[in-house]
C-alpha positions in Angstrom: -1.6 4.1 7.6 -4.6 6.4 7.6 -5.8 8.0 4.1 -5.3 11.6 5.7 -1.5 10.5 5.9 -1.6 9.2 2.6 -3.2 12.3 1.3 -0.2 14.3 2.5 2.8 12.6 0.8 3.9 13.2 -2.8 4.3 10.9 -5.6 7.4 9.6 -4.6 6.7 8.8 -1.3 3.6 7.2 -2.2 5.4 5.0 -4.7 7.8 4.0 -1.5 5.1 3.4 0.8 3.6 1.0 -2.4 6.9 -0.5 -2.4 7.1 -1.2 1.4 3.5 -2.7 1.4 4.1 -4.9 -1.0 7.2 -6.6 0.6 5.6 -6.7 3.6 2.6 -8.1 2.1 4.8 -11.1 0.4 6.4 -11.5 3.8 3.5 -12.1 5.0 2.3 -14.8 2.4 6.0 -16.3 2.8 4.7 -17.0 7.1 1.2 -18.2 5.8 2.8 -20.9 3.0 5.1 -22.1 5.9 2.6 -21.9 8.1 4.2 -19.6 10.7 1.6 -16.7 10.2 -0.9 -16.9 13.7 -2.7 -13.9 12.9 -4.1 -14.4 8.9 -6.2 -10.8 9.0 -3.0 -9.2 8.8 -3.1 -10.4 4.6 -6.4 -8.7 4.3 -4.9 -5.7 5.8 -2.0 -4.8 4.0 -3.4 -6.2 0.9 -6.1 -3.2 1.4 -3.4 -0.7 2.8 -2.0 -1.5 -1.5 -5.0 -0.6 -2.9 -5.4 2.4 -0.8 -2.0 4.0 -1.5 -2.8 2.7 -5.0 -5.6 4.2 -5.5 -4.5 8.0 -3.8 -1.5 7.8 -6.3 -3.2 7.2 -9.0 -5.8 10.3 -8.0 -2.4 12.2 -7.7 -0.9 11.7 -10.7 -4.5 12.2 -12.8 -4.9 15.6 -11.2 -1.2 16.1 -11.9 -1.9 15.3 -15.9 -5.2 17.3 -15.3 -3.4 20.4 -14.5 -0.8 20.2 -17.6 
């Protein structure tokens, strides 16, 4: 997902999309350990998609504490 979609979605559905990465992340290490993952760049990608979302909610929810 793009950061411009990120950018538009609120704290919840940020902490869903987190959520959603991260299983699919561990699926993913789940096809590597049994060695049924072909395509291993796929790891790097969600594993950056995390830190992305991550990083947008936690922008988010500092501006959010900023504005109390």
């Amino acid at each position: 997902m793009k950061t411009s979609e990120l950018r538009q979605k609120d704290e919840a559905g940020l902490k869903t999309e987190v959520k959603e990465l991260q299983k699919a992340h561990f699926n993913l290490r789940m096809q590597k350990a049994t060695q049924q993952l072909s395509n291993t760049n796929q790891l790097r990608q969600t594993r950056r998609a995390i830190a992305r979302a991550k990083t947008i909610l936690a922008e988010k929810q500092s501006a959010a504490a900023a504005a109390k």
